[in-house]
N, C-alpha and C positions, 0 to 999 in steps of 0.2 A: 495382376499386380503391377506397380508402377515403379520405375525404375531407380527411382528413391526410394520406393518400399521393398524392392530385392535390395538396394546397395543396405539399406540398413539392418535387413537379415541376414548381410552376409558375415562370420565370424571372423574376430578383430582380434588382436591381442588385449589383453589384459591391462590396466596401468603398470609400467616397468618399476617403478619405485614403491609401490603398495607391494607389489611382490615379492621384489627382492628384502624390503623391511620385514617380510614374516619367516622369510627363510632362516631354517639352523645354519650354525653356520660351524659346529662342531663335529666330532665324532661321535659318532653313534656306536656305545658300546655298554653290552649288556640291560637293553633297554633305557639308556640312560644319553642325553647331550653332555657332552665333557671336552674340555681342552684337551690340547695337546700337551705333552709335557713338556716343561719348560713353558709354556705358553707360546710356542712357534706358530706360526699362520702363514698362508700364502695367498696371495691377488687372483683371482679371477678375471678374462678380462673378455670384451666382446670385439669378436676382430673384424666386426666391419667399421667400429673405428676407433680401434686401440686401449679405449678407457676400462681400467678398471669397474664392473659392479660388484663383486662381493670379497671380500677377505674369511677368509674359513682357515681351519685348524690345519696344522701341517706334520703329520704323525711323525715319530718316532720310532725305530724298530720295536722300544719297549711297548710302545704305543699298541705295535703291530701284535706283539703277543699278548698283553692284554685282550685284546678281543677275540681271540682264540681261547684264550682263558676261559672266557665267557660263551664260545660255541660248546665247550668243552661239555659244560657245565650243564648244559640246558638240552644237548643232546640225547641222553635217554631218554629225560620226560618228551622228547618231543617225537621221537619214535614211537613211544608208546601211545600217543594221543592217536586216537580213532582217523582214520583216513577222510572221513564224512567231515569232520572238526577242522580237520586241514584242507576240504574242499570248501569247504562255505567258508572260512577265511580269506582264500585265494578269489572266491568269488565274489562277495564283498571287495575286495580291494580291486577286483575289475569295476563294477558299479561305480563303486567313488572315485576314481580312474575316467571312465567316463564323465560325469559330473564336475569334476576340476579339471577335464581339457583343455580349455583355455590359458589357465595358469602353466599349466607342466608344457602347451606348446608353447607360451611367449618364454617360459625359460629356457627351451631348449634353442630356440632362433636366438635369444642372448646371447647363451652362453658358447655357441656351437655357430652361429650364422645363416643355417637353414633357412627360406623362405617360409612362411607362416602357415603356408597353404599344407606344405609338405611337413612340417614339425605337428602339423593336426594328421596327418598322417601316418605320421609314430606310433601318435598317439594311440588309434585303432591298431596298429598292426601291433604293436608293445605288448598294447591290453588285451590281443586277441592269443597270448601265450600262457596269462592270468585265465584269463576263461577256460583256454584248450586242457592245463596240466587242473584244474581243477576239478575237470571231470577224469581227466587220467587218472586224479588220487584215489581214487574209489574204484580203480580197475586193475589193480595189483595184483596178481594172480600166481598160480603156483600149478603142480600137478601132483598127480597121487595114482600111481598105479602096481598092479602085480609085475616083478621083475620077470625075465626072458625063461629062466628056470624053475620060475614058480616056489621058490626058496624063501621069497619074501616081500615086503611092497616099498617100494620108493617113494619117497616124499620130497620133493623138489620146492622150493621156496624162495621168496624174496625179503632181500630184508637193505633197510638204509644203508648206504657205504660207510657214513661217519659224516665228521666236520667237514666243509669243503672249504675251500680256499676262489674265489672267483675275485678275475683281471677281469675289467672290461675295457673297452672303447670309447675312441671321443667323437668316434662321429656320427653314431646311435645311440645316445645316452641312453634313454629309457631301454628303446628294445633291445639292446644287447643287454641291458640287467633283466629285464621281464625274462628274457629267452636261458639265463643259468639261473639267475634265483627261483622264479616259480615252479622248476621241474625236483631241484632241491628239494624246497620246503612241500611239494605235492609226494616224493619219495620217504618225507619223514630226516632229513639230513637240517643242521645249522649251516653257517653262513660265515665267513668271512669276505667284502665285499672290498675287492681296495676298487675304484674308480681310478678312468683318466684322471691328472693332475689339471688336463684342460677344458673339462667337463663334468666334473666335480658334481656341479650345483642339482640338475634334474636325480643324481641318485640319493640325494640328503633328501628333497623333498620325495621320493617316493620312500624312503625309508620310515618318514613320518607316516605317511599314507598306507605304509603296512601294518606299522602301530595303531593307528585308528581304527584299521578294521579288525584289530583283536590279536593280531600276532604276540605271541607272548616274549618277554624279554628274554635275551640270550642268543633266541632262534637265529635274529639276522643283527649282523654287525657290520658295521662300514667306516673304513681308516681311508682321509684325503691324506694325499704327500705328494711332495716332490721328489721324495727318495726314493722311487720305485723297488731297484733292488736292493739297499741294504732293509728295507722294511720287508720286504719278498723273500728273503733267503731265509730268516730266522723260522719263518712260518712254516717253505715248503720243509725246512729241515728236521721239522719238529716231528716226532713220531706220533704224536697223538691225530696227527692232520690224516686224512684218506683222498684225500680228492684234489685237483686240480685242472680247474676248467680256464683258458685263459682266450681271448681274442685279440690279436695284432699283426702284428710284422712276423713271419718266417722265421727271420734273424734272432729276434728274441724269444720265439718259441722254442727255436734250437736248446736255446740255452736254461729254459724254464726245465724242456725236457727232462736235460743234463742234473740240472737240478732234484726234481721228480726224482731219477732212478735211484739216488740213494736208500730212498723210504719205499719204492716200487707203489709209489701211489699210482692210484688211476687216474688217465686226462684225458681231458678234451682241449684241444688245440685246432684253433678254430684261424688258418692264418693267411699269406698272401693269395693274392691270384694275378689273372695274366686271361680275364677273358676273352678269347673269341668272337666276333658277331659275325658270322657267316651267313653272304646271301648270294644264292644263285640265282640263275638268267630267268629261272621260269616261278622266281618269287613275286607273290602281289606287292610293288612298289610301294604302294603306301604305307601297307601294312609295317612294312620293312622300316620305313623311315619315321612313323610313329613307335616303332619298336627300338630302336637308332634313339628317338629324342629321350628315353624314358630309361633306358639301358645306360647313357652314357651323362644324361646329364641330370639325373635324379642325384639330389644332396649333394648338385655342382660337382659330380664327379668322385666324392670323395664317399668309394663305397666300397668292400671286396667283390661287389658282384658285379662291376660296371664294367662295362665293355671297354677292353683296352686298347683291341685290335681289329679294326672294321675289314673286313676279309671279302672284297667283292670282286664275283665273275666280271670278268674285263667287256664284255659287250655293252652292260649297266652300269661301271664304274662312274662311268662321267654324268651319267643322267642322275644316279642317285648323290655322288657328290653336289649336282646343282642344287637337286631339293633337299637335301640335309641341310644346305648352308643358307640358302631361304629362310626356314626354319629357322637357324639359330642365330640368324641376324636380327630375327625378330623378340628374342629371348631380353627381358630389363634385367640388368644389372643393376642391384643395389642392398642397402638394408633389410634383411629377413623381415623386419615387422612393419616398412611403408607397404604400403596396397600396391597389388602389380605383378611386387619384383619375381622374379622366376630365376634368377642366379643372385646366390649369397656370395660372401667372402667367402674364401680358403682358410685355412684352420689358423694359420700364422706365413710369417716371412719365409719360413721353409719351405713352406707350401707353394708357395710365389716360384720361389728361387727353381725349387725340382721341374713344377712346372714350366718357367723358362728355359730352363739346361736343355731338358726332352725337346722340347721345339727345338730348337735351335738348334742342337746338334742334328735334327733329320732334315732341317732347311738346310743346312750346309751338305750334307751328303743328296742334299738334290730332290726331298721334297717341297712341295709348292702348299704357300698358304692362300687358303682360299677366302677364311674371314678368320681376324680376329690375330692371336698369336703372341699378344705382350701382356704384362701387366699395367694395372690401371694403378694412374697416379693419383696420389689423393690419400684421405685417410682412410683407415682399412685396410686387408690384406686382399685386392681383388686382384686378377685375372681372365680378360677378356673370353666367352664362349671362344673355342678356336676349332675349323675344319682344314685339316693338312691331307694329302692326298701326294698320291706315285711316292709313299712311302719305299725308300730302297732296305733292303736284304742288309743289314747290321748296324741298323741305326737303335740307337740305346732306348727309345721309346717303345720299341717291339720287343723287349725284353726286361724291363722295369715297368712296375705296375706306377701309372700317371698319377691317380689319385687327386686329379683336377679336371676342367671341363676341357678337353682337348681330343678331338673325334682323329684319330687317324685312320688313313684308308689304302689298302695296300690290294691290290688287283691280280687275281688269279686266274689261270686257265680252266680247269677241270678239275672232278672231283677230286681223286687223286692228289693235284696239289692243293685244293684244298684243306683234305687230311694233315696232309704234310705240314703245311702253316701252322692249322687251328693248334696240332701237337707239337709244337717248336717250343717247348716251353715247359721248364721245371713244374709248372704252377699246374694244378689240376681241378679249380673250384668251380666254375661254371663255364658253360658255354650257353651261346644262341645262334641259331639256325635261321632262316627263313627258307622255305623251297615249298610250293603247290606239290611238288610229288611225291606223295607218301611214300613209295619206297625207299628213296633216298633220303627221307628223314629218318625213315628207320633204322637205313645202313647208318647216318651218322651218328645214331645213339646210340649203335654199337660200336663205333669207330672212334669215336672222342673220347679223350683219356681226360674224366673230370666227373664230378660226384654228383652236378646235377646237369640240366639241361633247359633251355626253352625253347620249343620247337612252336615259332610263330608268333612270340612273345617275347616283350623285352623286359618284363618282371618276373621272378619266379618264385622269390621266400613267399612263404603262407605257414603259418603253425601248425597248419597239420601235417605239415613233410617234412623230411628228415633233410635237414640242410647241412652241408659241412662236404670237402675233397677231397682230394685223392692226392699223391704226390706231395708233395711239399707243401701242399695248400692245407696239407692236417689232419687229425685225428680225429674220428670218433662224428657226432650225429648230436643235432639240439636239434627240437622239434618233434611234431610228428608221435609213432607212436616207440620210435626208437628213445626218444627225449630222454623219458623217464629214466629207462635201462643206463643209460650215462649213471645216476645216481643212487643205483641198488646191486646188490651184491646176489649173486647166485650160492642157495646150499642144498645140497643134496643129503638126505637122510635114509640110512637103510633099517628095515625094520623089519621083522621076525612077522612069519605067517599068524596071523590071530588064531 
């Protein structure tokens, strides 16, 4: 093949104006596009360089119980629909999912900034929860046995929780929606879906793409706004609601919590972290520092699972700061959808600003930039790759999650204070290891106080495992074969000897 004949196999975006022309740009409720009331709307906008692309509907609280209305409603029949019926739904809409990849990644690098390469990356991993819970739907299972005194037989069972209520994120549009709605609607439960305010666009278009493949009205419903909580509080209050899965910030978890316990719904609270990247002396270097590039600067940083805190034995400290910063010297900065780039914009000016504070305050208390460190002027919200190193003991970046591309590197002696670091931290959602010596990977997978782990590896989500922390990083499990159980209820039934 000739090198003109790879570049033109290799996958492009989309036209940006063919696609944004086809998108809804309403709410989706009870199988229906509908304004908002009042006819309110909000901008969309692409922050790698500020311009608006789409204006869409901007719900109302009544907005927000309307669609609940509509879970309310369609909730039996859709419990009662055969498991096989809600498998081959889910699985169709993975199919057509693959087939419009293209489309759903150039939205998501619009609407969010991702690199193109890694928004087709979503893609697969999104569509790989469509797939996973599709087969889970037809695996619901129960037990049935003679009780301990022989008096009579138990019958144990699963059944839907109810309506749910799902928050997501803006900096996984797709798969943070694939990873709560498809374990939902594979459990037999409706949907209320609110979206980012800032990422909006990819979960209108998959909401289409659930109706194409047969979803019936009602099931799933999706309200944009910029009101988060007053359109949030009517919903969680409402007693018809059971469920309550949300992914974001700690801070506002707390408070959805709070919210929750009135009604004692069930949640999943999916929230900060403060990872880890620990490497010891007798780690394969390279391994380490392609684990380092993937860890920390996958979706420019802006992930709960990214490496927040580079944790390295002091023997290797300075060799692995050289080649890490090689590396991201080499990293293009720019537009998600020109050819190339391998760092996007940041989500907005916030995003900017946090990420300068954090620098800044640990260069003042005495660490050293190695590359990189400000933001970039220009249009767009960018921020240069950054490698800071001899991070000191109470700098605010070792304790706030970054949430931009900014590698800090902080030098230990021995296991021990190892331990000590990795656990310095309310946050409990992942960590990553590197070390040759099994035993001591073992110890730290019993030592680290965090819900999952990657021992040698700087990725770790997959659909087939149960993702979610420990400590303040949150409640509860999406994924895997735990996924499901999120959104079914356990009953026990006693029954007289036949």
């Amino acid at each position: 093949m000739t090198a003109a004949q790879n570049a033109s196999s290799t996958p492009r975006p989309v036209d940006e104006a063919t696609l944004l022309a086809s998108l809804p740009s309403g709410l989706f409720v009870g199988g229906e596009w509908r304004d908002a009331s009042g006819g309110a709307t909000f901008d969309v906008a692409d922050p790698a360089t500020g311009r608006t692309i789409a204006t869409i509907a901007d719900a109302s609280p009544d907005d927000g119980i309307t669609a609940l209305d509509a879970a309310v409603d369609a909730a039996a029949e859709w419990a009662a629909t055969a498991p096989r019926v809600r498998a081959e739904i889910l699985r169709r809409a993975f199919d057509m999912l693959q087939e419009r990849k293209l489309e759903i990644a150039t939205l998501m690098t619009l609407e969010m900034g991702k690199p193109f390469a890694e928004s087709l990356g979503e893609v697969a991993y999104g569509g790989e929860f469509l797939r996973w819970f599709s087969e889970e739907a037809v695996r619901i299972t129960g037990r049935y046995g003679v009780n301990p005194e022989g008096t009579g037989r138990t019958i144990v069972s699963q059944h839907p929780v109810g309506p749910c209520y799902l928050i997501t994120p803006w900096n996984f549009p797709l798969a943070m929606a694939t990873r709560k709605i498809a374990p939902a609607l594979a459990a037999g439960c409706t949907v209320v879906v609110k979206p980012a305010e800032l990422t909006p666009l990819t979960t209108l278009f998959f909401a289409q793409l659930l109706t194409d493949a047969g979803l019936p009205a009602g099931v799933l419903n999706v309200v944009t706004t910029t009101h988060s909580g007053p359109v949030s509080k009517p919903i969680i209050s409402d007693p018809r609601l059971r469920k309550l899965s949300f992914t974001g910030s700690t801070a506002v978890g707390k408070k959805l919590i709070a919210q929750a316990a009135e009604n004692v719904l069930r949640t999943s609270m999916e929230l900060g972290g403060n990872a880890p990247f620990v490497i010891f002396d007798d780690a394969d270097l390279d391994k380490a520092v392609d684990g380092a590039m993937l860890a920390k600067f996958r979706n420019i940083g802006q992930a709960c699972t990214a490496a927040n805190r580079f944790i390295v034995q002091r023997g290797i400290a300075d060799e692995f700061a050289r080649r890490v910063t090689e590396r991201v010297e080499q990293l293009r900065v720019g537009r998600g959808t020109d050819e190339g780039v391998t760092i996007g914009p940041l989500i907005n000016e916030s995003a900017v600003e946090k990420a300068r504070t954090l620098t800044d305050d640990a260069v003042t208390r005495g660490a050293q930039v190695l590359t990189g460190g400000s933001a970039i002027d220009g249009d767009g919200t960018f921020f240069a790759p950054t490698v800071i190193t001899e991070v000191p003991t109470g700098s605010d970046i070792l304790r706030e999650e970054i949430f931009g591309p900014v590698l800090a590197i902080i030098p230990f002696d021995d296991e021990e204070d190892a331990v000590r670091l990795a656990n310095d931290t309310e946050y409990g959602l992942v960590a990553y290891v590197f070390t040759e010596n099994l035993a001591r990977g073992q110890r730290m997978i019993e030592r680290l106080d965090t819900g999952m782990m990657g021992l040698n590896v700087g990725v770790v989500s997959n659909a087939s495992a149960p993702f979610g922390g420990v400590k303040q990083s949150g409640i509860g499990r999406e994924g895997g074969l735990e996924g499901i159980h999120e959104y079914l209820s356990t009953k026990y039934t006693m029954t007289p000897n036949p």
